[in-house]
MDTraj code that builds the backbone (N, CA, C; nanometers):
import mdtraj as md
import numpy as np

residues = "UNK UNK UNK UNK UNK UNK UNK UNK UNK UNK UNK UNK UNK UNK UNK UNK UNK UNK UNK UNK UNK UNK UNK UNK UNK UNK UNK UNK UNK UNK UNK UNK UNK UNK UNK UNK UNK UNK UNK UNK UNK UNK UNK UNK UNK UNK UNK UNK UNK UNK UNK UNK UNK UNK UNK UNK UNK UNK UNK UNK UNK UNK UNK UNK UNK UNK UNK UNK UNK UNK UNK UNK UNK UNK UNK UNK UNK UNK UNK UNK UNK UNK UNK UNK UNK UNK UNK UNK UNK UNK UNK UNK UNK UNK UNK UNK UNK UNK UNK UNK UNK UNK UNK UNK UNK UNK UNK UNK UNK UNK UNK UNK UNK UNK UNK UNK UNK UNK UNK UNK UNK UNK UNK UNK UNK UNK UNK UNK UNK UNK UNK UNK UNK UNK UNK UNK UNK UNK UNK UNK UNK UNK UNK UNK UNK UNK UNK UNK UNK UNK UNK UNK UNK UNK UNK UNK UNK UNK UNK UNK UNK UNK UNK UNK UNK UNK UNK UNK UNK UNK UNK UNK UNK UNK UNK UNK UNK UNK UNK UNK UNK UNK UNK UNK UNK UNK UNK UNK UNK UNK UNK".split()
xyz = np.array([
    [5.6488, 12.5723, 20.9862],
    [5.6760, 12.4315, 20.9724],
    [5.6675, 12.3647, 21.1090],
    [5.7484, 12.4329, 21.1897],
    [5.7094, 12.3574, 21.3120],
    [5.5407, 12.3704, 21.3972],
    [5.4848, 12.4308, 21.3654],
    [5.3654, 12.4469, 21.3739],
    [5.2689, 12.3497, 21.3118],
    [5.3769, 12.2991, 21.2124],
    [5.2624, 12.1547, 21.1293],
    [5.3182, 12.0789, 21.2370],
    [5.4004, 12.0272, 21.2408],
    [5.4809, 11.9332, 21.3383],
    [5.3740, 11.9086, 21.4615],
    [5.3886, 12.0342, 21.5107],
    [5.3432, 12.0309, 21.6457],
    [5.2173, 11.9726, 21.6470],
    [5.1099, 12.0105, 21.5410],
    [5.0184, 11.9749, 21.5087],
    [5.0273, 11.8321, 21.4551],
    [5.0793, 11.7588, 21.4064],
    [5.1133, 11.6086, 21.4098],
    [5.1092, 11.5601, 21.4993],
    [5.2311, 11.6034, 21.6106],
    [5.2474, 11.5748, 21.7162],
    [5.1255, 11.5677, 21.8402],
    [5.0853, 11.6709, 21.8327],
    [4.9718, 11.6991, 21.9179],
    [4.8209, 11.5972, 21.8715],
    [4.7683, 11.5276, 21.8050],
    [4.6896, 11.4728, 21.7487],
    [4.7241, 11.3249, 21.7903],
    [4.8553, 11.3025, 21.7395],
    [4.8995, 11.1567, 21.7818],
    [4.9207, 11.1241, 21.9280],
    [4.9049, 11.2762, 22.0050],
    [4.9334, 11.2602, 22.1539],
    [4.7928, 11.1506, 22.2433],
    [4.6719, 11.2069, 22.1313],
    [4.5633, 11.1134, 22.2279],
    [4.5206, 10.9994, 22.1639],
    [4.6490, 10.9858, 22.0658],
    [4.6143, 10.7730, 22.0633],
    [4.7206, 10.7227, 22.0908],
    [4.6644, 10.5614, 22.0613],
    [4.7422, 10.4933, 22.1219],
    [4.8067, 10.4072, 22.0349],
    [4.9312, 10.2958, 22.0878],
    [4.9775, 10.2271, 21.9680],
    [4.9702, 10.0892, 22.0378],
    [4.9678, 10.0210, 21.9841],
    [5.0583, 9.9126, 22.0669],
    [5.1216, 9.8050, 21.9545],
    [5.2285, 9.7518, 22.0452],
    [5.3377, 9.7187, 21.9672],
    [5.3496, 9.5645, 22.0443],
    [5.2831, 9.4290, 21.9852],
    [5.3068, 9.3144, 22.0399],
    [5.2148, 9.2728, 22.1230],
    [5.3077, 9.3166, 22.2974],
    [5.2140, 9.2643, 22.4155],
    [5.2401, 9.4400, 22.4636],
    [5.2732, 9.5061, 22.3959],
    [5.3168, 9.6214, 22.4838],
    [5.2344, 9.7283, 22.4506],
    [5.2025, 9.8439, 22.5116],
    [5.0893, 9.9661, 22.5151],
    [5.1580, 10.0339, 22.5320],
    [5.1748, 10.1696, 22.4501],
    [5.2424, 10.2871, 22.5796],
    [5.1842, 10.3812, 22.4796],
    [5.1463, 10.4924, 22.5482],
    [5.0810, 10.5951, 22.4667],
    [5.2302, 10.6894, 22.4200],
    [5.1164, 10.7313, 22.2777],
    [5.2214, 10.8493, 22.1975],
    [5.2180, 10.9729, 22.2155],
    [5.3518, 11.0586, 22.2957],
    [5.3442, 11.2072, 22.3128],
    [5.4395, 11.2417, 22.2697],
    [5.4187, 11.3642, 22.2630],
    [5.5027, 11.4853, 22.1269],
    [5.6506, 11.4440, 22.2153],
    [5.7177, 11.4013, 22.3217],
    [5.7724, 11.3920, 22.3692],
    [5.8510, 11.2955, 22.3137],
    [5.7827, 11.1731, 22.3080],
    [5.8515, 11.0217, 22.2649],
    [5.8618, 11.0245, 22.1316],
    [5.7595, 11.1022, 22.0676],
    [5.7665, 11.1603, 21.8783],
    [5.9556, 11.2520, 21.8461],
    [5.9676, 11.2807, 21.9462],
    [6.0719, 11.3346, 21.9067],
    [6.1983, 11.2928, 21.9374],
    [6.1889, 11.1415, 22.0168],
    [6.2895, 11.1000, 22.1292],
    [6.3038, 11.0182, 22.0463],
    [6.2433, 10.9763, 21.9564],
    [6.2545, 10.8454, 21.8892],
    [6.3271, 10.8815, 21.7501],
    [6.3674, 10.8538, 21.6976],
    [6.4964, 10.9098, 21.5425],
    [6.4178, 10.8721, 21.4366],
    [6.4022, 10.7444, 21.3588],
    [6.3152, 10.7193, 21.3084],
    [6.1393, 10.8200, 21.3102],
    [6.1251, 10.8169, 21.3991],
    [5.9886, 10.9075, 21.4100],
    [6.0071, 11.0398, 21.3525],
    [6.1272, 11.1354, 21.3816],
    [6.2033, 11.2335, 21.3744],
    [6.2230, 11.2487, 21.2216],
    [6.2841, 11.1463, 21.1801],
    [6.2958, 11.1391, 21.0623],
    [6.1699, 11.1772, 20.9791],
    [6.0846, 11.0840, 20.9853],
    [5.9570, 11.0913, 20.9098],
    [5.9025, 11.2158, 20.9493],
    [5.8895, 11.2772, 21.0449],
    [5.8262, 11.4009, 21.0529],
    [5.8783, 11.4835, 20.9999],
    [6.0293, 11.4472, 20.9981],
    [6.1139, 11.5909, 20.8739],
    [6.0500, 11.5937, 20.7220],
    [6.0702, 11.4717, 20.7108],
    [6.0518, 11.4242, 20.5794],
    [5.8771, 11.4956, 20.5410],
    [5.8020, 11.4413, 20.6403],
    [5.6431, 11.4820, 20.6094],
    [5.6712, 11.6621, 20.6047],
    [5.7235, 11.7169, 20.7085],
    [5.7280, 11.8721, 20.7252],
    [5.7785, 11.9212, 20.5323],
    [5.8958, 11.8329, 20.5468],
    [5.9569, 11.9152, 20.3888],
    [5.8820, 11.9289, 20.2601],
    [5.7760, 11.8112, 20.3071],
    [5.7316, 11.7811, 20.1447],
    [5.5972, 11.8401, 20.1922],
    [5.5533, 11.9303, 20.2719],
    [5.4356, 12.0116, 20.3160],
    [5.4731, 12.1521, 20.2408],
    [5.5810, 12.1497, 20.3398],
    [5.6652, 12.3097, 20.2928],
    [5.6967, 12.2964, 20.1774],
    [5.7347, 12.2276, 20.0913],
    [5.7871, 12.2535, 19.9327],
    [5.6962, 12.2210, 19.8355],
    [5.6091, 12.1455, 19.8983],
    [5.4786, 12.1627, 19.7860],
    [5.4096, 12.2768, 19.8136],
    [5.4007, 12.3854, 19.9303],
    [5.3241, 12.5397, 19.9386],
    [5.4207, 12.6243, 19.8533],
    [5.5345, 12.6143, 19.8536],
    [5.6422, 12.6752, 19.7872],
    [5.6682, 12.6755, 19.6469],
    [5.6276, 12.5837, 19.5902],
    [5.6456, 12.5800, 19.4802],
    [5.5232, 12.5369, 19.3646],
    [5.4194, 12.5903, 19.4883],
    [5.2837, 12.6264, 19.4085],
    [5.2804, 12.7811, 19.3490],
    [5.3284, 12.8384, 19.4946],
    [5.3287, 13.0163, 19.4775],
    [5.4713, 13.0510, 19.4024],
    [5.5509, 12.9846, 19.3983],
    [5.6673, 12.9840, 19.2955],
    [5.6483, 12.9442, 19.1578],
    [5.5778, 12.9205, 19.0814],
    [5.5423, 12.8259, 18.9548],
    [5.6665, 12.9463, 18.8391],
    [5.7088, 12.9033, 18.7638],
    [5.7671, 12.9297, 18.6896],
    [5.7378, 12.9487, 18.5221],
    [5.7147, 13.0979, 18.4718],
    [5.5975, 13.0718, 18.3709],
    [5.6797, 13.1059, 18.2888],
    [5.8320, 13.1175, 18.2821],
    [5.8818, 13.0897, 18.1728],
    [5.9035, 12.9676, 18.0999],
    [5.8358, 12.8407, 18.1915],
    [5.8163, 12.7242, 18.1405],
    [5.7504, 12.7018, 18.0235],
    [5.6457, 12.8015, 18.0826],
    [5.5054, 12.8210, 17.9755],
    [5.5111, 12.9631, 17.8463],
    [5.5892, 13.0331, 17.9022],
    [5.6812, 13.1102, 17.7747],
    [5.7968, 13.1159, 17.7634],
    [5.8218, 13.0290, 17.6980],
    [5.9857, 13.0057, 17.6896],
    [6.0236, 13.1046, 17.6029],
    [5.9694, 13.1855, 17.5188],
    [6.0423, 13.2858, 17.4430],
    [6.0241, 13.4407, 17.5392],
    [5.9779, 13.3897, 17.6069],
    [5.9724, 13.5140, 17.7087],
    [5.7842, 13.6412, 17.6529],
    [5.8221, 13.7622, 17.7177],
    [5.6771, 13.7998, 17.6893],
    [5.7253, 13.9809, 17.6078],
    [5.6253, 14.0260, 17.6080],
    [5.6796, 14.1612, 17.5120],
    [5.5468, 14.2763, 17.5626],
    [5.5756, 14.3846, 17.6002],
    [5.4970, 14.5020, 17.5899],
    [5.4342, 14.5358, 17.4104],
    [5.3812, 14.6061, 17.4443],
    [5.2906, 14.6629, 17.2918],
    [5.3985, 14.7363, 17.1877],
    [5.5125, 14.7791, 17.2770],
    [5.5968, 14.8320, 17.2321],
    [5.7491, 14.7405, 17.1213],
    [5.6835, 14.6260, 17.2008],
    [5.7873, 14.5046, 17.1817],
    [5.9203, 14.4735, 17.2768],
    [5.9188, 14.5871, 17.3832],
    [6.0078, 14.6280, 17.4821],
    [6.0272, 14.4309, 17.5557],
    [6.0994, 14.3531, 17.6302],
    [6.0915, 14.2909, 17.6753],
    [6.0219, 14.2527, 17.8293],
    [5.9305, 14.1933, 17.8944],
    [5.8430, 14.1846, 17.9766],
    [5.8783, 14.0842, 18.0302],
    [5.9499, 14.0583, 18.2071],
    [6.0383, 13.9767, 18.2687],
    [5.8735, 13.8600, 18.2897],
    [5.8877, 13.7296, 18.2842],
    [5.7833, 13.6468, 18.3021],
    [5.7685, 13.6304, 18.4872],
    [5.8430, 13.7020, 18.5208],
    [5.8632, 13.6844, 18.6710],
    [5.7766, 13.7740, 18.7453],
    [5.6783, 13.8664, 18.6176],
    [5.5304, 13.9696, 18.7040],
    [5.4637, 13.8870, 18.7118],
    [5.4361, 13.7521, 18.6595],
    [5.3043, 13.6644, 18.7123],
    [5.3043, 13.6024, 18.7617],
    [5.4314, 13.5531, 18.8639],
    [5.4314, 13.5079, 18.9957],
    [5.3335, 13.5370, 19.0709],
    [5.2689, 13.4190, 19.1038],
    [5.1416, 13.4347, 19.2348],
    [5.0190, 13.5044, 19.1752],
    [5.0284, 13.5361, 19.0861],
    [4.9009, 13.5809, 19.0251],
    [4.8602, 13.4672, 18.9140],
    [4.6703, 13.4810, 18.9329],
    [4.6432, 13.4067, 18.8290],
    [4.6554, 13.4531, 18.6940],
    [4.6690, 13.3620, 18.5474],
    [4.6945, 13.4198, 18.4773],
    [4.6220, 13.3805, 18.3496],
    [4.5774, 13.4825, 18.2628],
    [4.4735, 13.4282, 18.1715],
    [4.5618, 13.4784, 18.0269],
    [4.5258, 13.3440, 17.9402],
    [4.6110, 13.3216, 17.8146],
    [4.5258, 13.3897, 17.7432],
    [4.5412, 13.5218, 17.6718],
    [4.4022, 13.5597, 17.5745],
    [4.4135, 13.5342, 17.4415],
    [4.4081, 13.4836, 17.3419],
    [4.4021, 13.4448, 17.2159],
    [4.2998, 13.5335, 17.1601],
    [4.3553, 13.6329, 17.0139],
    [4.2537, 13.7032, 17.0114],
    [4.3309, 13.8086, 16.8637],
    [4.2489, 13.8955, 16.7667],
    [4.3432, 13.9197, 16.6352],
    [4.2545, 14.0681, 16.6282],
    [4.3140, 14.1454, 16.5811],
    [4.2386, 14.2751, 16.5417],
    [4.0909, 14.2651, 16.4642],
    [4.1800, 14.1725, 16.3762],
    [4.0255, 14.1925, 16.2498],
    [3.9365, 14.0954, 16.2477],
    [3.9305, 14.0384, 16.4372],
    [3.7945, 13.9720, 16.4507],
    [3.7006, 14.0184, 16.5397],
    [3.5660, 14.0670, 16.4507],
    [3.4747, 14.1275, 16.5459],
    [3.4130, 14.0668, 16.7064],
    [3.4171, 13.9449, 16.6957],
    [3.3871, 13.9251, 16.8448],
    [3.4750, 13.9628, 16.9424],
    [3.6022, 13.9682, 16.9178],
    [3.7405, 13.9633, 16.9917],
    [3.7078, 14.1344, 17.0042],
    [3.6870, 14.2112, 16.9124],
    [3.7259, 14.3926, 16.9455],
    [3.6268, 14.3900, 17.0202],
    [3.4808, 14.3019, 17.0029],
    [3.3752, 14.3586, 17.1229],
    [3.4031, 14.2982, 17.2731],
    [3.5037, 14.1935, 17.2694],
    [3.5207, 14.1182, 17.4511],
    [3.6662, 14.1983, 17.4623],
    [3.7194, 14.2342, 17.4076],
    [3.8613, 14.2850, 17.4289],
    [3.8568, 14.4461, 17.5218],
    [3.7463, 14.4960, 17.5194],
    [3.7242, 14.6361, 17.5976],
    [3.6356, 14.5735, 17.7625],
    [3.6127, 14.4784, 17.7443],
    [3.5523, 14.4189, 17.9100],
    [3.6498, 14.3255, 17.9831],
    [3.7289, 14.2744, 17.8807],
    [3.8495, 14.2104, 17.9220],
    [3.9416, 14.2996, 17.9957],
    [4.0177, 14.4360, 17.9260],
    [4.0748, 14.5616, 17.9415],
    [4.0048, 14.6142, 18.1360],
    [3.8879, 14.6470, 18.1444],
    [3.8187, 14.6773, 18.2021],
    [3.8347, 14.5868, 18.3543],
    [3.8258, 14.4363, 18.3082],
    [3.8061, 14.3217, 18.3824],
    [3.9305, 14.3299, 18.4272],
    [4.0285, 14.3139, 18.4161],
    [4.2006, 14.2606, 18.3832],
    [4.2533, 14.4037, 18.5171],
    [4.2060, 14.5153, 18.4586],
    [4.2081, 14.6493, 18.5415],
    [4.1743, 14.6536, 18.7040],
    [4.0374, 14.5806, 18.6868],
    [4.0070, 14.5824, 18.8183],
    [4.0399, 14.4940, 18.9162],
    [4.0712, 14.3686, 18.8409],
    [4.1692, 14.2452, 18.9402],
    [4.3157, 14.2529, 18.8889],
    [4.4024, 14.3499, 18.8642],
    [4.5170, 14.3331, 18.8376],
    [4.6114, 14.3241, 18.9522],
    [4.5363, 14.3040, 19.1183],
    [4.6364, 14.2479, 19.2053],
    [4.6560, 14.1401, 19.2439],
    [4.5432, 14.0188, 19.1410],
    [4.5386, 13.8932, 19.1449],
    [4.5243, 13.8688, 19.0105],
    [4.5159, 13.9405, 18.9344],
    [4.4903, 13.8834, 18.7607],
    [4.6384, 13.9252, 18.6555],
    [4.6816, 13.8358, 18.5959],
    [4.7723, 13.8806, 18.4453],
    [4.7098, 13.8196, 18.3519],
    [4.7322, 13.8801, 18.2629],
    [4.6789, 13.8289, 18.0905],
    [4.8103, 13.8309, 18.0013],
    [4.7537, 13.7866, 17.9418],
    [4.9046, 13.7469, 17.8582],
    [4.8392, 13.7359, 17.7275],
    [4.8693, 13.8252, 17.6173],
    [4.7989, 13.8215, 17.4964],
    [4.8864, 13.7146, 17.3988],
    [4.8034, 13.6206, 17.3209],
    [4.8539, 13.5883, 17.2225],
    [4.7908, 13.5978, 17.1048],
    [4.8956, 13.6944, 16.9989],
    [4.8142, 13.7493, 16.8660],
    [4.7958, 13.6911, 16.7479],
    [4.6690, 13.6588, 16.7043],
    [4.6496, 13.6289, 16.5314],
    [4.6602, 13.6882, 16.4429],
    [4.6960, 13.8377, 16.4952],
    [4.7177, 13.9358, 16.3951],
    [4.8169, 13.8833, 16.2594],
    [4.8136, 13.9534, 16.1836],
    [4.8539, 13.9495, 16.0864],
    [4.9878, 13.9597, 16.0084],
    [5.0631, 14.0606, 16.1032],
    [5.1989, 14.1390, 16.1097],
    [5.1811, 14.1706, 16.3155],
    [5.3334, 14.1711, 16.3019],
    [5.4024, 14.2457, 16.4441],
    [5.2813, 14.3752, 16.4307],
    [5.3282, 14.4402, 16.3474],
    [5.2776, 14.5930, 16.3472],
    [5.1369, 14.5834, 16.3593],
    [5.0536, 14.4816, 16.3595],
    [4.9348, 14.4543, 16.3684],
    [4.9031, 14.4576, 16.5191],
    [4.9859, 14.3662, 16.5777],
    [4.9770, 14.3388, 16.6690],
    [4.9644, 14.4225, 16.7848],
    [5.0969, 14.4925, 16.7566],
    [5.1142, 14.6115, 16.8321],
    [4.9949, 14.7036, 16.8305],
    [4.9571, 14.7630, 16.7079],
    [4.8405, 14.8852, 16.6796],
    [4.7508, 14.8197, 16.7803],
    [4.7362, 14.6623, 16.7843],
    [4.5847, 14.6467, 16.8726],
    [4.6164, 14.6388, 16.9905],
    [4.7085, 14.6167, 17.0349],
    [4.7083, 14.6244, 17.1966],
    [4.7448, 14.7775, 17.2118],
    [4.7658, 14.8553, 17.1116],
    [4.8102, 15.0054, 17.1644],
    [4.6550, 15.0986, 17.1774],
    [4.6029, 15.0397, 17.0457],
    [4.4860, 15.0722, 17.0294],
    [4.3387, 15.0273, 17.1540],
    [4.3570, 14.9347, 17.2077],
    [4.2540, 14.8530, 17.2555],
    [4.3051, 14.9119, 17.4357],
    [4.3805, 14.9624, 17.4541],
    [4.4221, 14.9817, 17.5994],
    [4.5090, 14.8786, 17.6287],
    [4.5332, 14.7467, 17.5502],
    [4.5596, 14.6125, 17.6646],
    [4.6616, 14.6693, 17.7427],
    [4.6164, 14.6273, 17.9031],
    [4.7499, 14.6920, 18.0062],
    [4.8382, 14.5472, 18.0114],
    [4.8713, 14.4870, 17.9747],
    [4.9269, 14.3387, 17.9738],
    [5.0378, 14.3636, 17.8640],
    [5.1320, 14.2189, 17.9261],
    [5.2119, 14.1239, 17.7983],
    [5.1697, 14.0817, 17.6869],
    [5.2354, 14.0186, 17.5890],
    [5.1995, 13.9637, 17.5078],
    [5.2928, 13.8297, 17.4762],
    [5.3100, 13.7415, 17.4434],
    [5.3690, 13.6318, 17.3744],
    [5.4367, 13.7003, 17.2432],
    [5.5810, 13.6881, 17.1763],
    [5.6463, 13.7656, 17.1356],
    [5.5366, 13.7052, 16.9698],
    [5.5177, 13.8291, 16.8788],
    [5.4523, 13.7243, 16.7726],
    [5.4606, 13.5958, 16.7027],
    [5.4065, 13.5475, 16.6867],
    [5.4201, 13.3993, 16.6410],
    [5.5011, 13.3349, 16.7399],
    [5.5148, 13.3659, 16.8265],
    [5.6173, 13.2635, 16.8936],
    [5.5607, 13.1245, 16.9212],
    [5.6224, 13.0530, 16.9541],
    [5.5930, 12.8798, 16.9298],
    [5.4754, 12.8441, 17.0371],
    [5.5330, 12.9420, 17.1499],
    [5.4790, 12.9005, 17.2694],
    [5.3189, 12.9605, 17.3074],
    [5.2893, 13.0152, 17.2186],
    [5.1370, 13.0870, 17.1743],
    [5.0410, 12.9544, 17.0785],
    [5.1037, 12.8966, 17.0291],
    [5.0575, 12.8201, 16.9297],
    [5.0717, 12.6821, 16.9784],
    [5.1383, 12.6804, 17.1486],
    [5.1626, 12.5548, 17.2347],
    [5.0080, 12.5886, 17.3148],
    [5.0420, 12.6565, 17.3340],
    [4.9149, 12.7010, 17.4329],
    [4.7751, 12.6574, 17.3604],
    [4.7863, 12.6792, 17.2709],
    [4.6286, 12.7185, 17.1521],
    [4.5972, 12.5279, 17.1315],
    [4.6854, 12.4614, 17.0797],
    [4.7223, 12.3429, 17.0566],
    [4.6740, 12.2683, 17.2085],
    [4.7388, 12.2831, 17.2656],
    [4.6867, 12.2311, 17.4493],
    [4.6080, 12.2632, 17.4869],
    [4.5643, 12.3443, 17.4452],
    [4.3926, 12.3713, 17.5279],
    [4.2381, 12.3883, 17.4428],
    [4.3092, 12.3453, 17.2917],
    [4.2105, 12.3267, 17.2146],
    [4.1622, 12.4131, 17.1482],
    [4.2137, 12.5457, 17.1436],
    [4.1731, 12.6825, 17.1067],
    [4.1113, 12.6408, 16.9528],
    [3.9855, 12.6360, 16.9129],
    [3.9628, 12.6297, 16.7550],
    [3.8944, 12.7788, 16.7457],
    [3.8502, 12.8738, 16.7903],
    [3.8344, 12.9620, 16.7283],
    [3.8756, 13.0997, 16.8185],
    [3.8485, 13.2198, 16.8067],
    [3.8843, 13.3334, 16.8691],
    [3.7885, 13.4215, 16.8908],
    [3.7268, 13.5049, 17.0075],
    [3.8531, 13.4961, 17.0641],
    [3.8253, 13.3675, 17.1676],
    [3.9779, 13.3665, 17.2727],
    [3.9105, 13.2534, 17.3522],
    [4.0661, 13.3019, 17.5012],
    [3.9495, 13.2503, 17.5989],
    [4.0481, 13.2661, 17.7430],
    [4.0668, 13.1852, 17.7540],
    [4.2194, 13.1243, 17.8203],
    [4.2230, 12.9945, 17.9231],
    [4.2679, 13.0610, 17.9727],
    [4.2370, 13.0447, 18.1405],
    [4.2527, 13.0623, 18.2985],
    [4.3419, 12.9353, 18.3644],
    [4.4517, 13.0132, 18.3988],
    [4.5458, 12.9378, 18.5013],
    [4.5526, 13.0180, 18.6649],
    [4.5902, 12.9181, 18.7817],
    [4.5967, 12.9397, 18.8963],
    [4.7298, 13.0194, 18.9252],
    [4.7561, 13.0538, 19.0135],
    [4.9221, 13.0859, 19.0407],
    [5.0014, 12.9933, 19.0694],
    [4.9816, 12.8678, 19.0900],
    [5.0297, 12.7489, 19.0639],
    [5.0845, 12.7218, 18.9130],
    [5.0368, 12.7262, 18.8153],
    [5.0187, 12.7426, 18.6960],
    [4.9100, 12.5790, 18.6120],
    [4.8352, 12.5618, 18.7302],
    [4.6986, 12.4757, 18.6609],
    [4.5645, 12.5559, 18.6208],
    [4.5939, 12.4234, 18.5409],
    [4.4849, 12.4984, 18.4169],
    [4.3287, 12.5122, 18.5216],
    [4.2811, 12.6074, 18.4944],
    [4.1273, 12.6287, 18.5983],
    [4.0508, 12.6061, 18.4787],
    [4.0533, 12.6922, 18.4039],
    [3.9338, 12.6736, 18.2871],
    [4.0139, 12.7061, 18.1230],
    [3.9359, 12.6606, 18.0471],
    [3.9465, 12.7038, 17.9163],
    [3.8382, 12.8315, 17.8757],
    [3.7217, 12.8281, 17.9524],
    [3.6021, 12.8832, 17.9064],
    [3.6044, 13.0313, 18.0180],
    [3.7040, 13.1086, 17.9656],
    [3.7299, 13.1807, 18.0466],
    [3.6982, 13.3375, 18.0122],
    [3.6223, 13.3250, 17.8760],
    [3.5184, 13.4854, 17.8527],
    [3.3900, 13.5080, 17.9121],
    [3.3676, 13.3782, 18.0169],
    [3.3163, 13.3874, 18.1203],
    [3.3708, 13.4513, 18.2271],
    [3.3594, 13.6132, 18.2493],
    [3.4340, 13.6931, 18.3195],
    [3.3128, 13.7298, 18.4578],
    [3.2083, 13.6592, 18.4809],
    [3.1741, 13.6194, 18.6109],
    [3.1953, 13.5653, 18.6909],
    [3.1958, 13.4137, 18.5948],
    [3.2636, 13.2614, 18.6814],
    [3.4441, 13.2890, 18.7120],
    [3.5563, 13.3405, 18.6008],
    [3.6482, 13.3738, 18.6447],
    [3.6794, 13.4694, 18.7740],
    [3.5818, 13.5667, 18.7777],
    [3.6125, 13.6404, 18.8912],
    [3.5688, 13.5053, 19.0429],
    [3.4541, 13.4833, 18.9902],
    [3.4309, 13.3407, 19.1263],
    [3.6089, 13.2795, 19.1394],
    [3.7003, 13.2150, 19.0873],
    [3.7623, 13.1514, 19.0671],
    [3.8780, 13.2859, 19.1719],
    [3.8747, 13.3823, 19.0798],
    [3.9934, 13.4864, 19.2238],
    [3.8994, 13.5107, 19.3621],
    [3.8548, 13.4841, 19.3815],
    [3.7884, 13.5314, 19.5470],
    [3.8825, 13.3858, 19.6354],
])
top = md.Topology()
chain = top.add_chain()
for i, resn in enumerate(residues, 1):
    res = top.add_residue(resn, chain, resSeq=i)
    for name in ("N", "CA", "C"):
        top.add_atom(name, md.element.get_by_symbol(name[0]), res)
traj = md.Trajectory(xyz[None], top)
């Protein structure tokens, strides 16, 4: 923080102001001698620092409020996808496009899992559905607890009309893409 400062400071050192009939140049010196000035530079520093902070902080139990579930149904703290980007997968056993992207997804998800989470949400049919396919399919991920509201918030907000389908969020938690079985352009998006 003080390193932004300084850098404020240092920039405003080679202009000038003038005030009336009067000139006097601005240095990091008089930037700090002055209270008012002081002030505003706190003020600019805080809202630097707490908007970096609470990009890499995003809170995704916002975005699953019922919380998340292993294959097992075990409970899954929403606090692993901190700072990682995170892709919403919408997707059901007994749809053939979904079993053929669901093994490159698996694959994909594997190899960026120190910048990637997925988060399954199921059309399956039954829990027990659900489960067999992520037990069955490898998924190394969460899931959205079945039917939960907040699967069907997601689908609703981002337009989901058919399956399967990705939306891609930042670690911020903004939306990057909807069109996210594009697992080229998503990898562009983690570099």
């Amino acid at each position: 923080m003080t390193s932004q400062v300084g850098l404020i400071c240092s920039t405003w050192t080679t202009t000038r102001a003038s005030v009336g009939k009067f000139r006097r140049n601005i240095t990091a010196a008089s930037l700090t001698k002055n209270k008012p000035m002081r002030i505003l530079l706190a003020l600019i520093a805080g809202i630097l620092a707490s908007s970096t902070a609470s990009a890499a902080n995003f809170d995704w139990k916002t975005r699953f409020s019922e919380g998340l579930v292993d294959a097992e149904g075990k409970t899954v703290d929403t606090a692993t996808l901190a700072g990682k980007y995170v892709a919403v997968y919408h997707s059901a056993h007994w749809c053939p496009p979904c079993k053929a992207f669901t093994p490159k997804l698996v694959d994909f998800a594997n190899a960026h899992k120190d910048k990637l989470a997925v988060v399954f949400v199921s059309y399956d049919k039954s829990a027990a559905d659900m489960s067999s396919y992520m037990t069955e399919t490898k998924m190394p991920w969460a899931a959205v607890p079945y039917r939960a509201p907040s699967g069907k918030k997601n689908a609703d907000e981002n337009g989901v009309k058919g399956i399967p389908a990705l939306i891609v969020y930042g670690p911020d938690g903004a939306l990057l893409t909807k069109s996210g079985r594009d697992l080229a352009a998503v990898e562009k998006l983690l570099k």
